[in-house]
C-alpha positions as CSV (number, residue, x, y, z in Angstrom):
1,X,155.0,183.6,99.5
2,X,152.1,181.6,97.8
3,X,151.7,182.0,94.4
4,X,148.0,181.4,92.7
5,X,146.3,181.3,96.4
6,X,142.5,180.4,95.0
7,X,141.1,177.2,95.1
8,X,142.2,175.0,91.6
9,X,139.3,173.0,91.2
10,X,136.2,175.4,90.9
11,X,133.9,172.6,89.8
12,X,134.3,170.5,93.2
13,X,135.5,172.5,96.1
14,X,136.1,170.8,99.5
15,X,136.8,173.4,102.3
16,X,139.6,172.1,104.0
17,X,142.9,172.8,101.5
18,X,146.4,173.1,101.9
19,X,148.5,175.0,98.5
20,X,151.3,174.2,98.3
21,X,152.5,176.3,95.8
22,X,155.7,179.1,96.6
23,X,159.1,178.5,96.6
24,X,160.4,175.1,96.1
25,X,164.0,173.7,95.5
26,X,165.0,173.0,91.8
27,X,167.8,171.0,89.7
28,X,168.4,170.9,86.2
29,X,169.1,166.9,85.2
30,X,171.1,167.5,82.3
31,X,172.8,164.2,82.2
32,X,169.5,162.1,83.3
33,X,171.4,160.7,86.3
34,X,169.2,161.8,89.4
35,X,167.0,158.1,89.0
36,X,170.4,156.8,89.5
37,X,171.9,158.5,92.2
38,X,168.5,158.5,94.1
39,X,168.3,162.8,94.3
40,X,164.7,161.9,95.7
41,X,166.4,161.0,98.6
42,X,168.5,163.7,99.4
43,X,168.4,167.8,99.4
44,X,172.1,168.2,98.1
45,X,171.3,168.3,94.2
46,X,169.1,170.8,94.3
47,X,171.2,174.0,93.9
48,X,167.9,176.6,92.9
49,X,164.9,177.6,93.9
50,X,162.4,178.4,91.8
51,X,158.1,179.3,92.4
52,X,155.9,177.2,91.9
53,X,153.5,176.9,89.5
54,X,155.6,179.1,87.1
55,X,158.2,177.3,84.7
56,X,161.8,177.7,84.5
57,X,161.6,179.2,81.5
58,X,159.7,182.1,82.9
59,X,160.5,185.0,84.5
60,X,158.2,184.5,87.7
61,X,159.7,181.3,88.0
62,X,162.4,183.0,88.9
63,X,165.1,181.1,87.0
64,X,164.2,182.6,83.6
65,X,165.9,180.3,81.3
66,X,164.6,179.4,77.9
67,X,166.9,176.8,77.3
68,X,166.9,172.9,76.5
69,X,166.2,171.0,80.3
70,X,164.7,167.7,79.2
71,X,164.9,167.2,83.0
72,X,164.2,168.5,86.1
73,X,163.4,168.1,89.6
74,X,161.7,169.8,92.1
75,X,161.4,169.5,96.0
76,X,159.9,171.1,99.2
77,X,158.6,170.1,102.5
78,X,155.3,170.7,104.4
79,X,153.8,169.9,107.2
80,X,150.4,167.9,106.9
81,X,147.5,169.5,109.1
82,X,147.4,167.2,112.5
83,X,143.1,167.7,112.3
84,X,143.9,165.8,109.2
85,X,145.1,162.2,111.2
86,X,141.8,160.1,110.9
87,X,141.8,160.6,107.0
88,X,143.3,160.2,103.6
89,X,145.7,162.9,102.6
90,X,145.2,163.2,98.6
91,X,148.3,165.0,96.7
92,X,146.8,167.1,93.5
93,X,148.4,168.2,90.8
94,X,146.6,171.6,87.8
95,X,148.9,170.2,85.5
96,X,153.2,169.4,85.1
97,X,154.3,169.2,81.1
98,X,155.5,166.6,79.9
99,X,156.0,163.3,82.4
100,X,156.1,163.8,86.2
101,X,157.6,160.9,88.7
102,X,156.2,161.6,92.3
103,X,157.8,161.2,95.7
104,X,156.6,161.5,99.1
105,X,159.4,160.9,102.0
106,X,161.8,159.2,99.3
107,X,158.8,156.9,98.5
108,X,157.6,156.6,94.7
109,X,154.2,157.4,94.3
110,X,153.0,157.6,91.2
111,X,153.4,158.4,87.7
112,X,152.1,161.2,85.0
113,X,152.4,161.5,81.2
114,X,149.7,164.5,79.9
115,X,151.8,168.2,80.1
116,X,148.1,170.1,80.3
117,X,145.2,167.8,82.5
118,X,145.2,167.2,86.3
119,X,146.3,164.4,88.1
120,X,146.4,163.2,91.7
121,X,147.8,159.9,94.2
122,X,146.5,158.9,97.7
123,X,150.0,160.1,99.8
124,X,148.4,158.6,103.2
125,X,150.3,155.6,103.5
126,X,153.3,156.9,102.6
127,X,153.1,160.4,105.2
128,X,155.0,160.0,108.2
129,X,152.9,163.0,110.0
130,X,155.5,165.3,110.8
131,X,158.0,166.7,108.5
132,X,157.2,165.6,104.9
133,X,159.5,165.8,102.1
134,X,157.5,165.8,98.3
135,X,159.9,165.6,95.2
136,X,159.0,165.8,91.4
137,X,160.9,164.5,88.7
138,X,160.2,165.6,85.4
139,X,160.6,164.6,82.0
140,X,159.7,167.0,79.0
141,X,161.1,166.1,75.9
142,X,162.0,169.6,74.3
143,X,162.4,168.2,70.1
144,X,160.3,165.2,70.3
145,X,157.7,165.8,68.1
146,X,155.4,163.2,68.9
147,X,153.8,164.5,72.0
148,X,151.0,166.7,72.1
149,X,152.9,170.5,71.8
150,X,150.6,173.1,70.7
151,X,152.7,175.8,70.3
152,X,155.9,175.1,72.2
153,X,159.0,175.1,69.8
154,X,160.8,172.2,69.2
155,X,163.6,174.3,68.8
156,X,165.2,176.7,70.9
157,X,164.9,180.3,69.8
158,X,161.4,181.1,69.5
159,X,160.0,181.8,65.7
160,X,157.2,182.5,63.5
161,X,154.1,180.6,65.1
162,X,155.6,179.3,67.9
163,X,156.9,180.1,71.2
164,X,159.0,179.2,74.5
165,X,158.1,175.9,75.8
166,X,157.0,175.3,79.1
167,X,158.0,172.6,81.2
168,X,157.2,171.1,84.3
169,X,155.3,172.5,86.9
170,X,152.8,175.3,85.2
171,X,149.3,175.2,87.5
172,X,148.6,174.9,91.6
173,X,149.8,172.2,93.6
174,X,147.7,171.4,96.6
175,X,146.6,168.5,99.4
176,X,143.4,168.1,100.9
177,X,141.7,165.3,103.1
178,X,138.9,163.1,102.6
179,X,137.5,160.9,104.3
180,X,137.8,156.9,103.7
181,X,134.3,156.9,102.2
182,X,134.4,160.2,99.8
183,X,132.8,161.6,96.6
184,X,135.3,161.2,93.9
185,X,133.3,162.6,90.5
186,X,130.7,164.5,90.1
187,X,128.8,164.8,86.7
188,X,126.4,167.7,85.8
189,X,124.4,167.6,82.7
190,X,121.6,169.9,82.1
191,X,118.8,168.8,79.8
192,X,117.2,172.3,79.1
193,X,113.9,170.5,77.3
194,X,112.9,169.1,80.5
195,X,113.9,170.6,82.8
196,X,116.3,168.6,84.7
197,X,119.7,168.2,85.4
198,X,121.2,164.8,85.8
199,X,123.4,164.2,88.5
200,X,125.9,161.6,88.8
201,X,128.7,160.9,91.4
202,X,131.2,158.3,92.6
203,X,131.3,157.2,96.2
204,X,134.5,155.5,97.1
205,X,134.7,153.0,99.7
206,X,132.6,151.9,101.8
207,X,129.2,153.1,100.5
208,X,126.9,150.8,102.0
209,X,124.6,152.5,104.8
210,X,125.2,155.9,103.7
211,X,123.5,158.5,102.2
212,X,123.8,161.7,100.0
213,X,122.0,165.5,100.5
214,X,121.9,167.0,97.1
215,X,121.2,170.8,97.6
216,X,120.5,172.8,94.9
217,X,120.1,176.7,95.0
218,X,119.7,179.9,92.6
219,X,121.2,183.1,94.1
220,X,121.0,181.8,98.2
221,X,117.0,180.4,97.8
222,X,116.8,176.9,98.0
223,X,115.2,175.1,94.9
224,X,115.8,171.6,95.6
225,X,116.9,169.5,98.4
226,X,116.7,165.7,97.9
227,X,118.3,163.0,100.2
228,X,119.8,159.6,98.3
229,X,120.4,156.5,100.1
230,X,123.3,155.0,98.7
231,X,123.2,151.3,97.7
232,X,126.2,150.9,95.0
233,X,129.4,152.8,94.2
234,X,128.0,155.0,90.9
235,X,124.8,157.2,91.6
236,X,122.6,158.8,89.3
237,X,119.5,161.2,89.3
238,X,117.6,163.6,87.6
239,X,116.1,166.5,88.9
240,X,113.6,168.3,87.9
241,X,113.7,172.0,88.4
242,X,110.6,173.4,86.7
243,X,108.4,173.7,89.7
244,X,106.1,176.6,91.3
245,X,109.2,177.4,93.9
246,X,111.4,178.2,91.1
247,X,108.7,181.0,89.6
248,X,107.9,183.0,92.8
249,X,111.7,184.3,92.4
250,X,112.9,187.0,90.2
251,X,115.0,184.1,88.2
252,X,111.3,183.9,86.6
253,X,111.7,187.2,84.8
254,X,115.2,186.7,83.3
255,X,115.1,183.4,82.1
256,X,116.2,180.4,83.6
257,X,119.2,179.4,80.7
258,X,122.3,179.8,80.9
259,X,124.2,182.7,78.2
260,X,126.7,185.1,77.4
261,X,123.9,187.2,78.3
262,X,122.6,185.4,81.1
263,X,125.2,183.5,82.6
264,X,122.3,182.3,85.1
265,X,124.3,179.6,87.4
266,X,122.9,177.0,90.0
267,X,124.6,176.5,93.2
268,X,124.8,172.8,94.0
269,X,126.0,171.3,97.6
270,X,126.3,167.4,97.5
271,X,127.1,165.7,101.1
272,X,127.8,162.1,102.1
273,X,126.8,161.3,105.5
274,X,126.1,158.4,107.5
275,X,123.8,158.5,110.7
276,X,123.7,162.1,110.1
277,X,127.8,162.6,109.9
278,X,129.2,164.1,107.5
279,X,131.6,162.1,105.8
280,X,132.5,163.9,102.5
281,X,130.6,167.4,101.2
282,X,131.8,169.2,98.1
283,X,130.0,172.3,96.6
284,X,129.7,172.7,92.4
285,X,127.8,174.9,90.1
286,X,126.0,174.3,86.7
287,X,124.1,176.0,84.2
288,X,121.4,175.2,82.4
289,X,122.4,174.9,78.9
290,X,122.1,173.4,75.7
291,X,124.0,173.8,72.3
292,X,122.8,171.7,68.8
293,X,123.2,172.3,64.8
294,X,120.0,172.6,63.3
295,X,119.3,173.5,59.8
296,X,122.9,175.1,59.0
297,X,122.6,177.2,62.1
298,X,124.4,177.0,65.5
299,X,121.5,176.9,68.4
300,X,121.8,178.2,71.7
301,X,119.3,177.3,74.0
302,X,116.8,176.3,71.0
303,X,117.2,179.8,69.8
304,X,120.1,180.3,66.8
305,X,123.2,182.0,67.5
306,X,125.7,183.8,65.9
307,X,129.5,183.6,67.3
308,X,131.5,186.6,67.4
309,X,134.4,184.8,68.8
310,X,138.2,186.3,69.6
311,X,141.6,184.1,69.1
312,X,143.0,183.6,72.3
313,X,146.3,181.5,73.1
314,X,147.0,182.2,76.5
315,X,150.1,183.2,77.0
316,X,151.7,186.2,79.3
317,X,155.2,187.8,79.0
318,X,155.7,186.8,82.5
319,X,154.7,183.7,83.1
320,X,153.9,182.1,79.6
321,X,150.9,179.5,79.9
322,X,150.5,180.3,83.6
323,X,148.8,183.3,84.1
324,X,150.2,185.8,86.9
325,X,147.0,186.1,88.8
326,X,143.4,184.8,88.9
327,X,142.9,188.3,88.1
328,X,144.6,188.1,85.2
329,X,142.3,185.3,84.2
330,X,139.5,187.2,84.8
331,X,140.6,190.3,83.0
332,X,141.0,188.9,79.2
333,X,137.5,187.7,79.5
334,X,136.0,191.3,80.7
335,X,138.4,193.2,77.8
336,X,137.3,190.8,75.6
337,X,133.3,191.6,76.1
338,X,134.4,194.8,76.3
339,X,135.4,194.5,72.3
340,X,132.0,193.2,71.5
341,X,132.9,189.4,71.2
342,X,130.5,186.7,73.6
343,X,133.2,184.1,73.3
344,X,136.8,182.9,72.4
345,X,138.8,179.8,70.8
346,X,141.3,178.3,73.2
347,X,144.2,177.5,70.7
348,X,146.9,174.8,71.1
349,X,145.8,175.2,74.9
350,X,144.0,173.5,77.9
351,X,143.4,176.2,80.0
352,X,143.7,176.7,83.6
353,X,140.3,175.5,85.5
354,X,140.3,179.2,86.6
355,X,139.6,180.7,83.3
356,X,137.0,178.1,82.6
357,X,135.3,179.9,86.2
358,X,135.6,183.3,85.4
359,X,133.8,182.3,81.6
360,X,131.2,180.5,83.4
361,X,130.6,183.5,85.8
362,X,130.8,186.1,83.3
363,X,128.9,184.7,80.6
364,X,131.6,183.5,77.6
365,X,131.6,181.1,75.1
366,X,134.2,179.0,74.6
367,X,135.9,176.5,72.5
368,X,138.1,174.2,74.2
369,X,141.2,172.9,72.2
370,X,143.4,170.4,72.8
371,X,147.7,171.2,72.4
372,X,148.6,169.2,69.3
373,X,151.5,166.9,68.0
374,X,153.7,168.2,65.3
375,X,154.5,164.6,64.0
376,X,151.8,161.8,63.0
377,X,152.6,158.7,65.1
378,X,150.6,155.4,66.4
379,X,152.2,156.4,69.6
380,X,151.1,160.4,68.9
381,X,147.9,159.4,68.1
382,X,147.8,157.1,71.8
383,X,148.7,159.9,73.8
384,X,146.8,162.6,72.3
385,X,143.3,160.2,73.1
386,X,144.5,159.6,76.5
387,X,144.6,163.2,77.4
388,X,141.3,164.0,75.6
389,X,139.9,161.1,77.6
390,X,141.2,163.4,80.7
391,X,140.5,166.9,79.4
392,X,136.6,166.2,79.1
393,X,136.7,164.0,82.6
394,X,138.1,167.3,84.2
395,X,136.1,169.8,82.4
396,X,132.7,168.6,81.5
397,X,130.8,170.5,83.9
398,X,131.5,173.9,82.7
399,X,128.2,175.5,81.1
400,X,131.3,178.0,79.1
401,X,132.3,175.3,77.0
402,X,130.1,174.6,73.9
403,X,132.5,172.9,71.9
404,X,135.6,170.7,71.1
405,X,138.6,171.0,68.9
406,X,140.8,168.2,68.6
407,X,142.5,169.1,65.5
408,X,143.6,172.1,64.0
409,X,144.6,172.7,60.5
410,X,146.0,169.4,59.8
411,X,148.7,169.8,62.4
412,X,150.2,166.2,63.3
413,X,148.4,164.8,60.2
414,X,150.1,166.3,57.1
415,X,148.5,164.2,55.1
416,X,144.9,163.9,55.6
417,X,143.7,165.1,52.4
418,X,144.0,161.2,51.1
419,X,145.7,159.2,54.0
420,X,143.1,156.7,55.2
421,X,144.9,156.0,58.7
422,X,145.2,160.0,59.4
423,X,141.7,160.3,58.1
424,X,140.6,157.5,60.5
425,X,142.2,159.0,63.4
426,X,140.7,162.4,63.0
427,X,137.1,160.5,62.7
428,X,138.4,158.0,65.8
429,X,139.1,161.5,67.6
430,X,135.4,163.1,66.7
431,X,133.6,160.1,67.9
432,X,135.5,159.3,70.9
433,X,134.8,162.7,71.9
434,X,130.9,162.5,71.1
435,X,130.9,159.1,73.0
436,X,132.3,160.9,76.0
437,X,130.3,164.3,75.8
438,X,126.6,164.3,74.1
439,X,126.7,167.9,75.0
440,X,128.6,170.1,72.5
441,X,130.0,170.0,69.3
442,X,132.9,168.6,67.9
443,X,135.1,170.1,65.0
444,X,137.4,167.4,63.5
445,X,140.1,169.8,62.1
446,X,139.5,173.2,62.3
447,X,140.8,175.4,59.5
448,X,140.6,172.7,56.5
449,X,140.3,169.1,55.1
450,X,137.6,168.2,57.7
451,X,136.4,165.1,57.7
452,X,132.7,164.6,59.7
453,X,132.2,167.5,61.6
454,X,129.7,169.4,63.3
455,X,131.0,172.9,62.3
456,X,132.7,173.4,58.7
457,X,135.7,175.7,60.4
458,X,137.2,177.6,57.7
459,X,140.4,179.7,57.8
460,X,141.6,182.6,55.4
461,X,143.6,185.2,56.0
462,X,143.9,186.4,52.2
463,X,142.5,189.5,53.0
464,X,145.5,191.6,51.7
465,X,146.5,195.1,53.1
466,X,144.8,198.4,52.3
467,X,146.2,198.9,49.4
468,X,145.5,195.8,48.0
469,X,142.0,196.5,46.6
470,X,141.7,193.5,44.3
471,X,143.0,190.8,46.9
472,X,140.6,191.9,49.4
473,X,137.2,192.0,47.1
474,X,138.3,188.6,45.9
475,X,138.9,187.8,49.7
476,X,135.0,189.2,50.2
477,X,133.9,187.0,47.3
478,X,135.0,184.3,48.4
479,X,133.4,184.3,52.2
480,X,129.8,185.4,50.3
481,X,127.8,182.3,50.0
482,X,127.9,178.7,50.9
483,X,128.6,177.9,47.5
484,X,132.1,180.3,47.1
485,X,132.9,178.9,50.6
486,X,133.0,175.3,50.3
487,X,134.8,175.8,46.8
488,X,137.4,177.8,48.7
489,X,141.2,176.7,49.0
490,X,142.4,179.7,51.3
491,X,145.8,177.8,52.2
492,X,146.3,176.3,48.8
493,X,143.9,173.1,50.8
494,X,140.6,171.8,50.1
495,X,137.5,172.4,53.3
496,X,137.3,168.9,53.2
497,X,139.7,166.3,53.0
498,X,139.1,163.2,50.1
499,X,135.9,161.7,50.5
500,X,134.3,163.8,52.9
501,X,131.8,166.6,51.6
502,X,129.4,169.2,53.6
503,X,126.2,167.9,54.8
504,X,124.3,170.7,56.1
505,X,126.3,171.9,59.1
506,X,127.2,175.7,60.1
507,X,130.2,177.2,57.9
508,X,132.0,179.4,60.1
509,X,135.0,181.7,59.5
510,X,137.3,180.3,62.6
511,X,140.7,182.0,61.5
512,X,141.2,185.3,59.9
513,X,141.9,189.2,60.4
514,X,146.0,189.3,62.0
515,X,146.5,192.9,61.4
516,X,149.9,193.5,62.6
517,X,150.7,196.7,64.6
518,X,153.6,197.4,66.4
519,X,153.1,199.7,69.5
520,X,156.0,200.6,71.7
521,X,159.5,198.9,71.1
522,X,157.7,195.9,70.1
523,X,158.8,193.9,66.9
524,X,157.5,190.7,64.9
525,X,155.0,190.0,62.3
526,X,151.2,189.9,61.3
527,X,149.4,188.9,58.3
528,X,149.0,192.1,57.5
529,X,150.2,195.6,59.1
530,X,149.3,199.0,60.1
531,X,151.2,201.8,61.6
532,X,148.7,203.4,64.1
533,X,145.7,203.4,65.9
534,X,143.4,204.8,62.8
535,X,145.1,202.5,60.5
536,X,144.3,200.0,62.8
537,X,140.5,200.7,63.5
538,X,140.1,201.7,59.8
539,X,141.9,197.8,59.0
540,X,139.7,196.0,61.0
541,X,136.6,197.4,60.3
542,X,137.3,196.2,56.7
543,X,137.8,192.9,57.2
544,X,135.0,192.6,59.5
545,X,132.7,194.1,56.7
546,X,134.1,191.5,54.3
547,X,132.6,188.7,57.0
548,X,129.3,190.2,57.7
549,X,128.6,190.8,54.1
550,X,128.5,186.8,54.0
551,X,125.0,185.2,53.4
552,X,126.2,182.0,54.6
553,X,128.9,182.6,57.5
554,X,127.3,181.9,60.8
555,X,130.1,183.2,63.0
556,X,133.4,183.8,63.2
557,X,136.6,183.7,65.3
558,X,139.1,186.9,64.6
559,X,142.8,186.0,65.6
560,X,143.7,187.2,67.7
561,X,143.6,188.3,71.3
562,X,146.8,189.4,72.1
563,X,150.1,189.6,71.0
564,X,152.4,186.8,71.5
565,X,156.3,186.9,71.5
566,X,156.8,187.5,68.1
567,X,153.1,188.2,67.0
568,X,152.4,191.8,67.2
569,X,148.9,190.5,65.6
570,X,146.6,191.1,68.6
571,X,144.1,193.3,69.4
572,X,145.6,193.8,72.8
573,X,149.6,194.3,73.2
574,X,151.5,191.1,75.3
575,X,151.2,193.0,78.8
576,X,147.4,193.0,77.6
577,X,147.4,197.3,77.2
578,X,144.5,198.2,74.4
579,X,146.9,198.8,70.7
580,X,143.4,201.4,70.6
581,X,139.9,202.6,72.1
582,X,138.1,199.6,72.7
583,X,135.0,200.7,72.4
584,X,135.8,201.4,68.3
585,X,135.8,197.3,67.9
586,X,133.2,197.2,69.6
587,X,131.4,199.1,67.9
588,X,132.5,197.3,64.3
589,X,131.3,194.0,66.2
590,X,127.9,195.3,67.4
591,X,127.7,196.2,63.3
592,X,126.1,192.5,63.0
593,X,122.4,192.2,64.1
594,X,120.2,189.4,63.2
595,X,118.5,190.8,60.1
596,X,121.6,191.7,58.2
597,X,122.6,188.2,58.1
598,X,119.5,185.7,56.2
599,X,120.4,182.1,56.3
């Protein structure tokens, strides 16, 4: 059985594909002697099975063990298409936590340290083009606290804020073939003031004498074709799409940007030929989209607007940080717009390509996060910019994504309030990512002592229960203007860190809400707690009247999806069931409009 059958890599799809995913055989390593005795040699280590992409702490996995296995192995065999011969055979991996050793035919490959970007290796040379034998040796070091984590527990038992870990294997493995002379990166970037989008590829090999079709299309008509003869390696162009073609469609009467409302997307077909054969041809999307700060306001598409934004960490009781199905994917983003919100924060989380589709498709907003370390090191702070570096290579092109979190509320740098070298690195993070992407925003700590920033993220969850009258009108006078805000110190913390002041950019309420309610044989813990459905409703319509009473909020992120493990603080329950009638929060959400808010 193959598990996760779509295509991984939505942003450049080639049609030939072989997954690779399904049952595979597995060894726990305990001892750290299968370098040693060579086990990527041999088949008679390997005493489980266990399907891929799920980890063997999940229960699809099916191995289901939570405990300590620094390391593993995996193995399984396939058979490389024979129409593949004449080309290169390119092994791809979603994403394997922590460090992954790769084998093909008892040949070492390659080598992998980054638990949540993709990687890949040219296997060609090392395929025998029969029986092929791939083996995986991972290292995922379960207490060190120096590698980027997010929320997997350094200890065993899962507790408060954090959960099971994963390791290993957790998103598709696949091979495809490419020609010698291939596209290797594609680069979208819209520029909605003119018009254009700027395209810019890679060819490897040899790209002299060849040429490149770009096709571009809106809902099957064709709005551009242009034809690029190729004289160097790295390719750039921009096109231009306002022309009379484009206006003779009905694209003319819905706008042309992309939005949660409009999530308006361009088909784009790029080919490599030469003497009219095709070499290489890969097919991408884009949107046309553009996201700024502009006089303390958030600005979509030249227009401001306000984020109504949901928690959302990812997880499911089944398969942890892989979700079961594409489907599954799919179906947080339509419950979530079903509540009212246009957009989510990805926490301690790279998601799965997939996701970052199905928000494309749909029309969500999202805020891409990066897992963090728990413990500040030179060598934490390395890796952490390595897989940024990675995260923004594999993900630029998604129109969904309108900003970056690289920190969150001082997590991995305790001591940023007055610590120059964790300061620094926070500000080394912001502008590496701003040198990278010119295309979204960049918070340098979400939650607290921010340093430069884009969005002043604040978190408070000192709302109180019901009962607690007092609590929560201090809790509302506290989000009511710009001044109260900034002078705020909702975790016993400052906004910003020693040094560092506001200068003008949006304040928005990115943490808050975690009414805890227990349905079924559920238990755990929220910020606060209810003991039914009207409890519930009646809860968070309270809170949420606290935040839209602010003059100066400009959006807000409510924690949280759904529950997780422990956390009975979600809107939905873990197996993603409605804790009540989802049209009631939506309802509180649509309660915001533009001219109750004046900023």
């Amino acid at each position: 059985m193959t598990f996760r059958p779509e295509y991984p890599r939505p942003q450049l799809v080639r049609k030939e594909w072989l997954n690779l995913n399904g049952e595979w055989d597995f060894a726990f390593d305990d001892n750290n002697t299968g370098v040693k005795e060579k086990w990527f040699q041999t088949e008679d280590a390997f005493d489980q099975k266990i399907n891929v992409p799920f980890a063997y702490q999940t229960e699809l996995s099916g191995i289901h063990d939570p405990s300590f296995h620094d390391h593993v192995w995996y193995r399984r065999e396939f058979t490389v298409p024979t129409q593949w011969n004449d080309q290169k055979v390119i092994l791809h991996f979603g994403a394997v936590d922590y460090r992954a050793w790769v084998y093909v035919n008892g040949q070492y490959v390659g080598y992998h340290e980054g638990g949540h970007v993709s990687f890949s290796f040219d296997i060609t040379d090392h395929l025998q083009w029969g029986n092929e034998t791939l083996v995986i040796r991972v290292e995922d070091p379960s207490t060190d606290e120096t590698i980027p984590r997010g929320k997997q527990f350094w200890v065993e038992k899962s507790d408060a804020i954090w959960y099971t870990r994963t390791t290993g294997i957790w998103q598709t493995v696949w091979i495809e073939p490419v020609s010698a002379t291939s596209i290797s990166k594609l680069r979208l970037t819209p520029d909605i003031d003119r018009g254009d989008i700027i395209v810019e590829f890679d060819v490897l090999g040899d790209y002299l004498n060849k040429t490149i079709d770009v096709e571009i299309s809106f809902k099957g008509e064709m709005i551009v074709k242009d034809t690029i003869e190729v004289f160097e390696s790295y390719n750039k162009r921009s096109i231009n799409l306002y022309n009379r073609q484009i206006f003779r469609t009905s694209f003319h009467h819905i706008g042309w940007n992309w939005s949660p409302e409009n999530p308006n997307l361009f088909d784009i077909k790029v080919t490599l030929k030469e003497d009219e054969v095709t070499l290489d041809e890969v097919d991408s999307y884009f949107g046309m989209r553009k996201v700024h700060i502009e006089n303390g306001m958030v600005y979509l598409n030249n227009k401001p607007y306000y984020q109504k934004l949901v928690l959302d960490q990812g997880y499911w009781p089944e398969g942890l940080l892989t979700a079961p199905s594409d489907e599954d994917l799919k179906k947080d983003i339509e419950l979530t717009k079903e509540m009212g919100f246009n957009g989510c924060r990805k926490h301690q989380k790279v998601e799965d390509p997939r996701f970052l589709y199905w928000a494309d498709q749909l029309g969500f907003l999202v805020w891409g996060e990066c897992a963090a370390f728990p413990s500040y090191s030179e060598d934490a702070a390395a890796r952490l910019t390595r897989e940024w570096i990675e995260i923004i290579e594999r993900d630029y092109n998604h129109p969904s994504i309108i900003a970056w979190v690289p920190v969150n509320e001082s997590w991995g740098v305790p001591f940023i309030k007055g610590n120059k070298q964790q300061q620094n690195h926070s500000l080394a993070m912001y502008y590496l990512i701003h040198s990278l992407d010119a295309t979204r925003l960049v918070i340098s700590n979400d939650g607290w002592e921010l340093t430069v920033t884009d969005i002043c993220a604040i978190h408070n969850y000192n709302h109180g229960n019901q009962e607690e009258k007092a609590k929560y009108e201090e809790y509302k006078e506290s989000l009511s203007t710009k001044e109260n805000l900034l002078s705020s110190k909702p975790a016993l913390r400052g906004i910003y860190a020693d040094g560092f002041e506001h200068q003008g950019e949006p304040i928005l309420l990115t943490e808050f809400g975690g009414i805890g309610f227990k349905v079924g044989e559920e238990s755990g813990w929220g910020y606060t707690s209810v003991k039914n459905a009207e409890e519930f409703i009646e809860d968070y319509r309270r809170v949420m009247e606290a935040v839209y009473a602010s003059k100066a909020l400009h959006g807000y992120c409510y924690t949280q999806l759904t529950d997780v493990e422990q956390e009975i603080n979600g809107l939905l329950a873990y197996n993603r069931e409605p804790k009540c009638e989802l049209s009631k929060i939506k309802e509180i959400n649509d309660m915001w409009h533009s001219d109750i808010v004046k900023f």
